[in-house]
C-alpha positions in Angstrom: 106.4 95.9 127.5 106.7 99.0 125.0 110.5 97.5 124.3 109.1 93.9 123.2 106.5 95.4 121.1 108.6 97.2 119.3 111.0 94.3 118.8 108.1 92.3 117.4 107.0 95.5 115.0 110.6 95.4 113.8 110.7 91.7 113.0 107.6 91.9 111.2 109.0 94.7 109.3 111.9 92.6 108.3 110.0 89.6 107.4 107.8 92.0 104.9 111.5 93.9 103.5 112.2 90.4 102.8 109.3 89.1 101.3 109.1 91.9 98.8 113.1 91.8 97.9 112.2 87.8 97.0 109.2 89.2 95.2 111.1 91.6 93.2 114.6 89.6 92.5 112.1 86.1 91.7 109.5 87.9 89.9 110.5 86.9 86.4 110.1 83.6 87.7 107.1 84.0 89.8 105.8 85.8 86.5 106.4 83.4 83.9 105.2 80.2 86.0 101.5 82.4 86.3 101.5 83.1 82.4 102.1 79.3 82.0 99.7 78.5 84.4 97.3 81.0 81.9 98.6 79.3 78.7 97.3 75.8 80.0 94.4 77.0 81.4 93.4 78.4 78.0 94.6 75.6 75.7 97.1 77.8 73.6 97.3 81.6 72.6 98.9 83.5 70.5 102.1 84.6 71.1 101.6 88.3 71.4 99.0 87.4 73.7 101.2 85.1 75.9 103.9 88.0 75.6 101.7 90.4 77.2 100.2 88.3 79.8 104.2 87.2 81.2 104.9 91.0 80.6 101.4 92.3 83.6 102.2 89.1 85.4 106.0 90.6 86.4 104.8 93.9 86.8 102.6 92.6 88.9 105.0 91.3 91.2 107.8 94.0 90.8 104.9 96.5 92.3 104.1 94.6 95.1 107.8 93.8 96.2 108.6 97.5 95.7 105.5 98.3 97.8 106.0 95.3 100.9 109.7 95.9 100.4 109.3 99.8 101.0 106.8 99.4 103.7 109.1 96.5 105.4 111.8 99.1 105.4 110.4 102.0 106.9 108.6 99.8 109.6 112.0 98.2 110.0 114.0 102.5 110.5 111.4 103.6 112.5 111.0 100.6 115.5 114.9 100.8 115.4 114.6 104.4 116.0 112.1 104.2 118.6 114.2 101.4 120.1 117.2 103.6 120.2 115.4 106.1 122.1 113.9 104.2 124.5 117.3 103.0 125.7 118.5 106.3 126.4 
């Protein structure tokens, strides 16, 4: 029962690692498609406006890939740990 949890815990942990290394390698993309978004939303803006926006926007989602990436990881070492120590 304790094995299968584990198994789940560490699946869920990859699934976040992965989510967050999309988020980080796509977030130029993810971050300019928002700022668009913005720019219709508004009817135009000035460039250094727009600039700024695209600018938070990928910061945006290079901190939370960093975060669900880091968080996917460790979830990820520690059930395979705990798995590995089980067996034995």
């Amino acid at each position: 029962m304790l094995l299968d949890k584990l198994k789940v815990l560490m699946t869920l942990g990859s699934m976040l690692g992965i989510v967050g290394f999309i988020s980080i390698f796509f977030s130029i993309y993810f971050g300019t498609s928002l700022a668009d978004n913005w720019l219709v939303k508004q009817g135009g803006a000035d460039t250094g406006m727009y600039q700024i926006i695209v600018a938070g926007y990928i910061n945006n989602f290079l901190a939370a890939g960093s975060i669900l990436f880091g968080i996917g990881l460790l979830v990820t070492i520690l059930s395979y740990y705990k798995i590995i120590n089980l067996k034995e």
